[in-house]
C-alpha positions as a Markdown table, in Angstrom:
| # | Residue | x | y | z |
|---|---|---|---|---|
| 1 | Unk | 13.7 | 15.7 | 5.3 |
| 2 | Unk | 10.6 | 15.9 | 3.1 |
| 3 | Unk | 13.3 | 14.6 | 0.2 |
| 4 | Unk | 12.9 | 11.2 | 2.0 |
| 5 | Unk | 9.2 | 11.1 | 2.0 |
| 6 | Unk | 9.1 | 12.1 | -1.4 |
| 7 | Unk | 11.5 | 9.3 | -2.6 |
| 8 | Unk | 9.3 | 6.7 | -1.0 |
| 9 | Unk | 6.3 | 8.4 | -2.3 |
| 10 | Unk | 8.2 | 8.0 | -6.0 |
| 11 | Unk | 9.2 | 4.4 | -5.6 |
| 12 | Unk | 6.3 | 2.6 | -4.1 |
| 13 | Unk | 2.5 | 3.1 | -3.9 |
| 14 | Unk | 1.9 | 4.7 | -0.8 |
| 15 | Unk | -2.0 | 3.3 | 0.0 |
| 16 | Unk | -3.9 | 6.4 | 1.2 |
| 17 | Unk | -4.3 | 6.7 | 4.9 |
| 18 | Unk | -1.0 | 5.0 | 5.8 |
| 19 | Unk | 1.4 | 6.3 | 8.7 |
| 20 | Unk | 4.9 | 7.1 | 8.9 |
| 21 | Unk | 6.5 | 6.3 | 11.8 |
| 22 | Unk | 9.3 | 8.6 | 13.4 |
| 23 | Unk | 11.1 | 9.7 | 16.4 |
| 24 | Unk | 10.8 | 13.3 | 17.8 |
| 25 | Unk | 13.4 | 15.1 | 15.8 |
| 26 | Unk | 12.3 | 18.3 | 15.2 |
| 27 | Unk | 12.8 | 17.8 | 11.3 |
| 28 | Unk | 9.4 | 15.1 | 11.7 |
| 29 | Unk | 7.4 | 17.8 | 13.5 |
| 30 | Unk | 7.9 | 20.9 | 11.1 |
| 31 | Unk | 5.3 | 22.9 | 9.2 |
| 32 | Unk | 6.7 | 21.7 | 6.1 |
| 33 | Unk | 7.3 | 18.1 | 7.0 |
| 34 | Unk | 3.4 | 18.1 | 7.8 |
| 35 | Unk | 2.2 | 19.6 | 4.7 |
| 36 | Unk | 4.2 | 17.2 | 2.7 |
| 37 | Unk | 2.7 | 14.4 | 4.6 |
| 38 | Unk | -0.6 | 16.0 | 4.2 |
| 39 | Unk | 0.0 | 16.2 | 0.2 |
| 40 | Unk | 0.7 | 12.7 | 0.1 |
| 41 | Unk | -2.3 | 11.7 | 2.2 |
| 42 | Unk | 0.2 | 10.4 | 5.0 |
| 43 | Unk | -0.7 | 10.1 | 8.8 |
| 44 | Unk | 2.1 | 11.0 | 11.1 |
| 45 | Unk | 2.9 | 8.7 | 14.0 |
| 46 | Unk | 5.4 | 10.6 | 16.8 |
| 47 | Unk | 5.6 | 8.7 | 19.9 |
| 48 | Unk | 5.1 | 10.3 | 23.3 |
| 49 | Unk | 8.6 | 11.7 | 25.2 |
| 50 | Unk | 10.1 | 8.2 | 27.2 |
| 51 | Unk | 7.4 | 5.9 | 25.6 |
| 52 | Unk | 10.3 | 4.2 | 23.3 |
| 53 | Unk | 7.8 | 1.2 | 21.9 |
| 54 | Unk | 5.4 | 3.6 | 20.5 |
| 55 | Unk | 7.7 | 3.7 | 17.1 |
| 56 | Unk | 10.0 | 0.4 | 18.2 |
| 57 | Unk | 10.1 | -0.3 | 14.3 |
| 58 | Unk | 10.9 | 2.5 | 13.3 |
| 59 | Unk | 13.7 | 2.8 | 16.4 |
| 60 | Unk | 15.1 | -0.3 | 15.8 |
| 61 | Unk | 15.5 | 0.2 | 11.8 |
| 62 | Unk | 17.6 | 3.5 | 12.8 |
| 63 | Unk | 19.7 | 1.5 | 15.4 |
| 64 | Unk | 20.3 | -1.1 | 12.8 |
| 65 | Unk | 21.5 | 1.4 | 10.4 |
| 66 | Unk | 23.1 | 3.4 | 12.6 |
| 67 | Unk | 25.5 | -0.3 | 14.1 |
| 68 | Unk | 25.6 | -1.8 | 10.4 |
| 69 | Unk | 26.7 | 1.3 | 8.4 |
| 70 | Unk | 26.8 | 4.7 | 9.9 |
| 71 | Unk | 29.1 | 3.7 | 12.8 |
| 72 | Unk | 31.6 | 1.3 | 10.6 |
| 73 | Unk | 32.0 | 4.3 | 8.0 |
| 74 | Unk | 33.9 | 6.9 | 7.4 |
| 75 | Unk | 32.0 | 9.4 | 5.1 |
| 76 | Unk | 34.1 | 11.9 | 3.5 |
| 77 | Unk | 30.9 | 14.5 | 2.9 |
| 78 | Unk | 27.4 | 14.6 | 3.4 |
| 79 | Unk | 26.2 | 13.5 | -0.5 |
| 80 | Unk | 28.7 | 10.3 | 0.6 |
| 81 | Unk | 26.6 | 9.3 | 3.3 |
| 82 | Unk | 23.4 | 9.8 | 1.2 |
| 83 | Unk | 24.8 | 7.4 | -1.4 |
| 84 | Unk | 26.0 | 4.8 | 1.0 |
| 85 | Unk | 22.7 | 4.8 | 3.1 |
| 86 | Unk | 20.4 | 4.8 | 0.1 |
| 87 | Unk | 22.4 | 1.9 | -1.1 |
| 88 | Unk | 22.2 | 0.2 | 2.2 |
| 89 | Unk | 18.4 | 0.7 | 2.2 |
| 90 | Unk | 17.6 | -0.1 | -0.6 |
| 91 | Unk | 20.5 | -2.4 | -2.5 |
| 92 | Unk | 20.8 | -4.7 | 1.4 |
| 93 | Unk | 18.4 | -3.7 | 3.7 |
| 94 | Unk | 15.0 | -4.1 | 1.5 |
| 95 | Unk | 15.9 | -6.7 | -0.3 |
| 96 | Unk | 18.2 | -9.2 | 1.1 |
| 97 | Unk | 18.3 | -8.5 | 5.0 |
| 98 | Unk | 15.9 | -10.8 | 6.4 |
| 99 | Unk | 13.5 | -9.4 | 9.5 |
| 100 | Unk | 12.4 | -11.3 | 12.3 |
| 101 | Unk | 9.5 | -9.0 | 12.8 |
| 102 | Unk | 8.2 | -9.8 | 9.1 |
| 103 | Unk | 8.8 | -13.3 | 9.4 |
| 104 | Unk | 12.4 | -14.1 | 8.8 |
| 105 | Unk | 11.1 | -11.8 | 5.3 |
| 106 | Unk | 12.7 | -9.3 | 3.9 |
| 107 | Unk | 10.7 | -6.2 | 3.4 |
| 108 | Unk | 10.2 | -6.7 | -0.3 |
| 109 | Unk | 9.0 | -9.8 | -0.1 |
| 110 | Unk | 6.3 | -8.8 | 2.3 |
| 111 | Unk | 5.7 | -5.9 | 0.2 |
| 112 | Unk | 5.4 | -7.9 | -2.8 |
| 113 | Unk | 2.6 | -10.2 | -1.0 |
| 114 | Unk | 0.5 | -7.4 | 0.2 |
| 115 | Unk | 0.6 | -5.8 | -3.3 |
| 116 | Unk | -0.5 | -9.1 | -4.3 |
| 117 | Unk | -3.2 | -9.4 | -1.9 |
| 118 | Unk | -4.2 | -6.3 | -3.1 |
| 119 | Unk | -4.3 | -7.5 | -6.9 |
| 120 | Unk | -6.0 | -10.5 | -6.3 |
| 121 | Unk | -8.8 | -9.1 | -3.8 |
């Protein structure tokens, strides 16, 4: 799971401080899941057992992937599925799919703005 973190870590400037949102998997409450976000300077955010709005971004970007892709496809292996969702992400999701929550924005575009923001300030 810390591949995930590290990818995002790679592709965008993580601002120092920031939290990652996540359910209670076990794989977001490991030692080395932890010590990655630690590296990176990354507050963890795990919502309480039966509290489902602590994280509702994060929960409802998982239910959207999980009724717009994972559920509609057939993956053949595991490296399949990695492909397809990265694409999703980051080819549909990111950049064209637009969010009520940001706006009626996709995600780049409100990244785009902040990093702006950030430029100008």
């Amino acid at each position: 799971m810390t591949d995930a973190i590290i990818m995002a870590a790679d592709t965008i400037t993580l601002q120092p401080g920031c939290v990652f949102h996540s359910d209670r998997g076990s794989q977001y409450t490991s030692a080395e899941y932890r010590k990655k976000l630690q590296q990176l300077d990354v507050r963890p955010s795990v919502g309480r057992t039966g509290v489902c709005w602590d994280n509702a971004l994060a929960e409802s970007f998982f239910a959207t992937l999980k009724n717009e892709l994972v559920h509609r496809t057939a993956f053949p292996t595991r490296r399949h599925a990695k492909r397809a969702i990265v694409r999703y992400i980051e080819g549909f999701y990111n950049r064209r799919r637009l969010h009520s929550a940001l706006g009626y924005r996709t995600p780049l575009e409100v990244l785009t703005e902040y990093e702006n923001r950030q430029i100008a300030a």
